[in-house]
The first five atom37 places (N, CA, C, CB, O) and aatype in JSON, in Angstrom:
{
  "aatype": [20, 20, 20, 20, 20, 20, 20, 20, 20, 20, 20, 20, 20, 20, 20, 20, 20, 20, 20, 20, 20, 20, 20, 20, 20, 20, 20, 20, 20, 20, 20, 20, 20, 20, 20, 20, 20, 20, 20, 20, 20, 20, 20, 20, 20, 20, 20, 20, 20, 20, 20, 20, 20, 20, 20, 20, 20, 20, 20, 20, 20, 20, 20, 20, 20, 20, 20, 20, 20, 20, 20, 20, 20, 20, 20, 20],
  "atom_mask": [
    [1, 1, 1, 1, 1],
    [1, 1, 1, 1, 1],
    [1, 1, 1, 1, 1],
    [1, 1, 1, 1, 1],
    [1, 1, 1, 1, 1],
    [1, 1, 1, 1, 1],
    [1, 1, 1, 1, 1],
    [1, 1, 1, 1, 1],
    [1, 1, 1, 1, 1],
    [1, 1, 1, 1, 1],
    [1, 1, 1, 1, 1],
    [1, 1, 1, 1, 1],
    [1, 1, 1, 1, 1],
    [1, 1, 1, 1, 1],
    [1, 1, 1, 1, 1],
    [1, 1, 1, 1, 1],
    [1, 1, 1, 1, 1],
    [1, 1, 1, 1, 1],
    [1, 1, 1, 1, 1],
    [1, 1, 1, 1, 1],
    [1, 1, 1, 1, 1],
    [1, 1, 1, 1, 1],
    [1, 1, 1, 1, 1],
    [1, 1, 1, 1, 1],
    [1, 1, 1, 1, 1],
    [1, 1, 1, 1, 1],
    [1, 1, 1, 1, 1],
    [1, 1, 1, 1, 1],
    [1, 1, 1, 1, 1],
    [1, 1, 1, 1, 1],
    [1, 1, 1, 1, 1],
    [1, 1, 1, 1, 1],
    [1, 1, 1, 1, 1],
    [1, 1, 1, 1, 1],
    [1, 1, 1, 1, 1],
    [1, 1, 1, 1, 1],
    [1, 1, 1, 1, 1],
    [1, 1, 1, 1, 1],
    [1, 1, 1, 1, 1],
    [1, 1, 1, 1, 1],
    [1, 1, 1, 1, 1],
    [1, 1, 1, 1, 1],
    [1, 1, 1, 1, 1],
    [1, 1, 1, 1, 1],
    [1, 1, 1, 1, 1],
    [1, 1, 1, 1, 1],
    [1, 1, 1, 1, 1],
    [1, 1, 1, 1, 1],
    [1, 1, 1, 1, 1],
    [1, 1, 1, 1, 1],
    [1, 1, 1, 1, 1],
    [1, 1, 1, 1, 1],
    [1, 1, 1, 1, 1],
    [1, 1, 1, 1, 1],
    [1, 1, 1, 1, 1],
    [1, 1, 1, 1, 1],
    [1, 1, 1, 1, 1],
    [1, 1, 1, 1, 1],
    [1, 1, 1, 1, 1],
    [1, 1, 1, 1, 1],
    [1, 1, 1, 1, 1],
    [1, 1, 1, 1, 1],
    [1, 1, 1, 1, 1],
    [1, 1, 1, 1, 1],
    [1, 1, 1, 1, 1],
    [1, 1, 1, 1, 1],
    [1, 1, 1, 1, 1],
    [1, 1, 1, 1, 1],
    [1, 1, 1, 1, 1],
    [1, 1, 1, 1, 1],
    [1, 1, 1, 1, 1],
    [1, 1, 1, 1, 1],
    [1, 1, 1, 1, 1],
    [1, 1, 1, 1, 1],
    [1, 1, 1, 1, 1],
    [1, 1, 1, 1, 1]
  ],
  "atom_positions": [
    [[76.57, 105.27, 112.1], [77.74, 105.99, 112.55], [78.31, 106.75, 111.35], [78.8, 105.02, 113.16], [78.31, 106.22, 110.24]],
    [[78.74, 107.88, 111.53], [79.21, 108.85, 110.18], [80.47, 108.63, 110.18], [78.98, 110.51, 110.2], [80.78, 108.76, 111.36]],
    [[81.32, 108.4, 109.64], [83.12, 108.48, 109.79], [83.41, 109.33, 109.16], [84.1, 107.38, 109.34], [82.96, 109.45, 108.03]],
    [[84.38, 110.33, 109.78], [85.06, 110.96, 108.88], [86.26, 110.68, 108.24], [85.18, 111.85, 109.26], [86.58, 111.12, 107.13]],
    [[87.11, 109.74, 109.13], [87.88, 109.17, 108.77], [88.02, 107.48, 109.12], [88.72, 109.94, 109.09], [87.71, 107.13, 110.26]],
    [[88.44, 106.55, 108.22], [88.37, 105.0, 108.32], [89.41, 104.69, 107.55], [87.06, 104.25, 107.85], [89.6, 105.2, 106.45]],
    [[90.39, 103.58, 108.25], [91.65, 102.41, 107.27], [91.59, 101.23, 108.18], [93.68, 103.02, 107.13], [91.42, 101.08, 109.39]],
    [[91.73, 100.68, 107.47], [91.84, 99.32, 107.82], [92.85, 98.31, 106.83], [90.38, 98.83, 107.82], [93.0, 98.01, 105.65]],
    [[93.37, 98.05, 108.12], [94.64, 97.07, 107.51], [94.24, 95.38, 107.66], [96.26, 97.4, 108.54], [93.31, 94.92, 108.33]],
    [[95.19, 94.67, 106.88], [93.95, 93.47, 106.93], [95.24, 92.24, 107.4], [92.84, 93.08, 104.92], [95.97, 92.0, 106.44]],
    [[95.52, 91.61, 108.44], [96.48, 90.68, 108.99], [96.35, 89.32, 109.2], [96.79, 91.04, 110.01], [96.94, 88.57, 109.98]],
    [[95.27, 89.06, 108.19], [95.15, 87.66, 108.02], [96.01, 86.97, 107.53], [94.29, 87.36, 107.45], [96.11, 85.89, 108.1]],
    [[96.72, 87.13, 106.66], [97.92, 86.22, 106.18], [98.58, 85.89, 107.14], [98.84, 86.73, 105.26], [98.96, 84.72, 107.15]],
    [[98.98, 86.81, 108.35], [99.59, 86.39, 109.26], [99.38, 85.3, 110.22], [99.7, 87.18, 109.68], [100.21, 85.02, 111.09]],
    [[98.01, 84.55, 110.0], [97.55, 83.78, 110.44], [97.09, 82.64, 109.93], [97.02, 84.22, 110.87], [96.4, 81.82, 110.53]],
    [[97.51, 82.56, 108.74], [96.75, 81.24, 107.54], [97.27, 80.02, 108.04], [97.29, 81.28, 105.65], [96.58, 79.02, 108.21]],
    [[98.65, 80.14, 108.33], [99.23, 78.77, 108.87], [99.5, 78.12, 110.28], [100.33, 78.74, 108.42], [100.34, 77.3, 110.66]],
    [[98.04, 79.05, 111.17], [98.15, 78.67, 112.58], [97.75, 77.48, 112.67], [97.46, 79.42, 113.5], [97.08, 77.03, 111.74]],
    [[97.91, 77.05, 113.25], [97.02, 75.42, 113.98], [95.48, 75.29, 114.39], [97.69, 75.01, 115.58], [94.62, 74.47, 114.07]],
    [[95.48, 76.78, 115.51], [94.1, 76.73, 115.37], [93.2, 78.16, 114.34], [93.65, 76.69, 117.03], [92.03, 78.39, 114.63]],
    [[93.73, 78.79, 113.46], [93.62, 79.08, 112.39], [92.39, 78.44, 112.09], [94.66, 78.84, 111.7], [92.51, 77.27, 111.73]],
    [[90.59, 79.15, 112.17], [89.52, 78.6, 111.67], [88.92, 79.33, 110.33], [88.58, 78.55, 112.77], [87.95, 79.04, 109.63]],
    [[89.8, 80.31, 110.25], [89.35, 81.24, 109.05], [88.97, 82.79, 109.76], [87.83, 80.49, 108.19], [89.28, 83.11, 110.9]],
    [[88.36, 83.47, 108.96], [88.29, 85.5, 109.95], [88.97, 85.57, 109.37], [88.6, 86.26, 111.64], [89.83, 84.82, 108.9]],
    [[88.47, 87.26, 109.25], [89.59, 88.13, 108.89], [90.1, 88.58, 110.64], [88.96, 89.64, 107.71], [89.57, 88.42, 111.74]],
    [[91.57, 89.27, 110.12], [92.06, 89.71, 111.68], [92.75, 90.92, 111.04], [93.22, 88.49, 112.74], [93.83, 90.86, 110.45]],
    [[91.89, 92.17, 111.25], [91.65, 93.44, 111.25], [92.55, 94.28, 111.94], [90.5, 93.62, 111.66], [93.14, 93.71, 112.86]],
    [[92.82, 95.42, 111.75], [93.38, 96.39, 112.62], [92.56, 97.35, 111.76], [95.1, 96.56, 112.81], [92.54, 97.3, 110.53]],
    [[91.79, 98.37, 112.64], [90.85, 99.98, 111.74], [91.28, 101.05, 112.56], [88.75, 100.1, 111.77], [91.5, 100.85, 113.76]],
    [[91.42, 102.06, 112.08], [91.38, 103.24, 112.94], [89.97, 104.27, 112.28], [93.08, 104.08, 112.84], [89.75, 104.72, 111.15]],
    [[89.32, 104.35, 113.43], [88.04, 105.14, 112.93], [87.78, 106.35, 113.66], [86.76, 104.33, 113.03], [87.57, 106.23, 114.87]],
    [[87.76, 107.3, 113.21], [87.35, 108.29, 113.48], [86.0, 109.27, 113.33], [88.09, 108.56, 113.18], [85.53, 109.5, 112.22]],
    [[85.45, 109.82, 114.53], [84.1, 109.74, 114.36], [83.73, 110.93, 115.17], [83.44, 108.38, 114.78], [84.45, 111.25, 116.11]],
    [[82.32, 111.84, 114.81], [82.11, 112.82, 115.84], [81.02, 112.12, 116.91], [81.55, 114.29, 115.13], [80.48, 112.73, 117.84]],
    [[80.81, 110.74, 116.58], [80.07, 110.1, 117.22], [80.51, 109.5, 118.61], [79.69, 109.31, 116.42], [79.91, 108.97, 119.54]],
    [[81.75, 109.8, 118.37], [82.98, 109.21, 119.65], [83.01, 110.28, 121.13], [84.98, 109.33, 118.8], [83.33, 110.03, 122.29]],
    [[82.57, 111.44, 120.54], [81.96, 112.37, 121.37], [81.97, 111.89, 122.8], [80.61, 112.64, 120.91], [81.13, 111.02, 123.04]],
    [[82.7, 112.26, 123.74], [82.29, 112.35, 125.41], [81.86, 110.79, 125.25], [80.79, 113.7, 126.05], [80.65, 110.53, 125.18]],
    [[82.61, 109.98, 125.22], [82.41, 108.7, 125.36], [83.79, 107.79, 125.45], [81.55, 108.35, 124.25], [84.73, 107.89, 124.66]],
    [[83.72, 106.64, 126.87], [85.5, 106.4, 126.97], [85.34, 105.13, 126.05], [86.4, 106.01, 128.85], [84.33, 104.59, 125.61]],
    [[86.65, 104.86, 125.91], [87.09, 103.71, 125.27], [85.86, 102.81, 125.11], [88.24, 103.05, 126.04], [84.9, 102.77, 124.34]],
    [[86.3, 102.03, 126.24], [84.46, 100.76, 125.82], [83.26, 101.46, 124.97], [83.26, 100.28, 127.69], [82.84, 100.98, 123.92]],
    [[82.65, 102.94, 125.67], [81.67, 102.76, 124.68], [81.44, 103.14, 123.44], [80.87, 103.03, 125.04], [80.36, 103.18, 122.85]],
    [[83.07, 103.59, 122.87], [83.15, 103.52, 121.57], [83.51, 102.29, 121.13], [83.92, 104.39, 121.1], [83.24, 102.23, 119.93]],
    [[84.0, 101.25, 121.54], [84.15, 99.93, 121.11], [82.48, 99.4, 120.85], [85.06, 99.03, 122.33], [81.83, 98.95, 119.91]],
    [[82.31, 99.68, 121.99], [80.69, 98.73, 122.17], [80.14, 99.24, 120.66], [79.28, 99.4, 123.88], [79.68, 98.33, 119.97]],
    [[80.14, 100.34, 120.18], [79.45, 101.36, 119.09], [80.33, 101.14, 118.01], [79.36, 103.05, 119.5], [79.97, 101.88, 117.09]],
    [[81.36, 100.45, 117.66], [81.72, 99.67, 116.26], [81.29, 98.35, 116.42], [83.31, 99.62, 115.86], [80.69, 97.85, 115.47]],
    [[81.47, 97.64, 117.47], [80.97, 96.44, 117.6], [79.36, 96.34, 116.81], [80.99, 96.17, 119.21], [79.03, 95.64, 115.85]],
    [[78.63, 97.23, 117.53], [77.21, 97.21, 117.38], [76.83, 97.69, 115.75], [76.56, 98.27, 118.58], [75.83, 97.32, 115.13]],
    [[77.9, 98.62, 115.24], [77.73, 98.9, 113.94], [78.16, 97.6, 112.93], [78.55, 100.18, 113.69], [77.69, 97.6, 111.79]],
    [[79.09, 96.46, 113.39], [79.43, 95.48, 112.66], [78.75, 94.48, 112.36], [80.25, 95.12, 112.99], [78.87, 93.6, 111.5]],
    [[77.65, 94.81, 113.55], [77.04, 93.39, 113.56], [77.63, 91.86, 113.25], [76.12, 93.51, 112.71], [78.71, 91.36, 113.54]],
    [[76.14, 91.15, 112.33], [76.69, 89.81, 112.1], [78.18, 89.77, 111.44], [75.69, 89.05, 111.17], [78.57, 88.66, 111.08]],
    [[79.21, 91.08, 111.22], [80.51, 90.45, 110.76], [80.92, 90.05, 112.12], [81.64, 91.45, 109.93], [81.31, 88.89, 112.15]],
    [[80.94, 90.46, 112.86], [81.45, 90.27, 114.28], [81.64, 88.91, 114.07], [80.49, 90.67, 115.58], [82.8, 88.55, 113.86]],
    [[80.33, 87.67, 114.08], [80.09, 86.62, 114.69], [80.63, 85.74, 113.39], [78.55, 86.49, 115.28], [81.05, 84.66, 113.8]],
    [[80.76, 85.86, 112.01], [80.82, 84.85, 111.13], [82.14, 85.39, 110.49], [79.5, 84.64, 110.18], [83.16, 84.75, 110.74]],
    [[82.23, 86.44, 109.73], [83.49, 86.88, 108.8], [85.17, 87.15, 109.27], [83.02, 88.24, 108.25], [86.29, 86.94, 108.79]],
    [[84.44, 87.86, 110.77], [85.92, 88.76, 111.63], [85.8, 87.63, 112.69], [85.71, 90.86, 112.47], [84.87, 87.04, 113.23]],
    [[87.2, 87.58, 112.74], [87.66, 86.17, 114.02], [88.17, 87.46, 115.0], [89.41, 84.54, 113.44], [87.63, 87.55, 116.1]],
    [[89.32, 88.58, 114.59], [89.83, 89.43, 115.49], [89.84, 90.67, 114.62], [91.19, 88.99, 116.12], [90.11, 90.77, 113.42]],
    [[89.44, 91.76, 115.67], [89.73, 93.36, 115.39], [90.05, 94.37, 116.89], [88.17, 94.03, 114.55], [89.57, 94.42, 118.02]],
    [[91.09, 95.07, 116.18], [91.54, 95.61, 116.94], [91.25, 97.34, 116.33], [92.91, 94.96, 117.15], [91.22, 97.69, 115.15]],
    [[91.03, 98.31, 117.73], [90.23, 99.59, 116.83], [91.31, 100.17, 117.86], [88.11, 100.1, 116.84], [91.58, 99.7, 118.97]],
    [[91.94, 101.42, 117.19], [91.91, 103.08, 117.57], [90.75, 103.8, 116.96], [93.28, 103.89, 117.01], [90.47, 103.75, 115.76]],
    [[90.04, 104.55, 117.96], [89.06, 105.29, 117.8], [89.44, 106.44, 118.49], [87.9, 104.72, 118.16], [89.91, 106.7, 119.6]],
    [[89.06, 107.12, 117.37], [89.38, 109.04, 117.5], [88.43, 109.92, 117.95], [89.64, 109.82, 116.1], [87.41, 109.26, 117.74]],
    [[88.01, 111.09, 118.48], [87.31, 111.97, 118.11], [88.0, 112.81, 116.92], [86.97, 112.65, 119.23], [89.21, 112.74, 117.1]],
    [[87.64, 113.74, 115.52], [88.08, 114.62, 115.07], [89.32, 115.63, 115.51], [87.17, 115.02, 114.95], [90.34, 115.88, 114.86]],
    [[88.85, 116.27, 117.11], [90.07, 117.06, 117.92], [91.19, 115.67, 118.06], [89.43, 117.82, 119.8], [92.34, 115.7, 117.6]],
    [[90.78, 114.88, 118.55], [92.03, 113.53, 118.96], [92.67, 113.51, 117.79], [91.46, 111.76, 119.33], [93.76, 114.09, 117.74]],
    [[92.2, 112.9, 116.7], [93.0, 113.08, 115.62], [93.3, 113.34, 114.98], [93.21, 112.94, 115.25], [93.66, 112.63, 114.04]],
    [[93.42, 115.42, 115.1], [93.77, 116.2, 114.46], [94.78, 116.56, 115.08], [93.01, 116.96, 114.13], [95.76, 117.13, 114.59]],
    [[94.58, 116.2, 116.47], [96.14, 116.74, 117.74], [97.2, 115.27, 117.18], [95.55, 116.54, 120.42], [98.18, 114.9, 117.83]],
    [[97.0, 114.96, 116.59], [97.96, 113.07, 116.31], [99.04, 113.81, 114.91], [96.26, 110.98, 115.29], [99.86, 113.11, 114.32]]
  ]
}
């Protein structure tokens, strides 16, 4: 996936002292992409998901994405 634009904020602290608190990071990204192209919501999710791979399953407990096209978030 090419980004033209990527941030990511990182909200784990907010979670160190949960109960069920197992460890993950808990993410918020906004990515922007010409890869986002004519594609709705899910299957740009499905297409960071698939770019994250094994973080998905071991490192990231939660992420939450805004995903752009270039026009989307140049009109923002």
């Amino acid at each position: 996936m090419e980004l033209i634009h990527f941030e990511v904020k990182d909200f784990t602290g907010r979670h160190l002292n949960h109960k069920l608190h197992e460890g993950g990071f808990h993410l918020e990204v906004i990515i922007v992409s010409n890869d986002f192209e004519g594609q709705n919501l899910v299957q740009r999710h499905r297409k960071v998901y698939e770019a994250m791979g094994e973080l998905m399953k071991h490192e990231i407990h939660a992420l939450s994405m805004k995903t752009h096209t270039p026009a989307e978030w140049a009109a923002k």
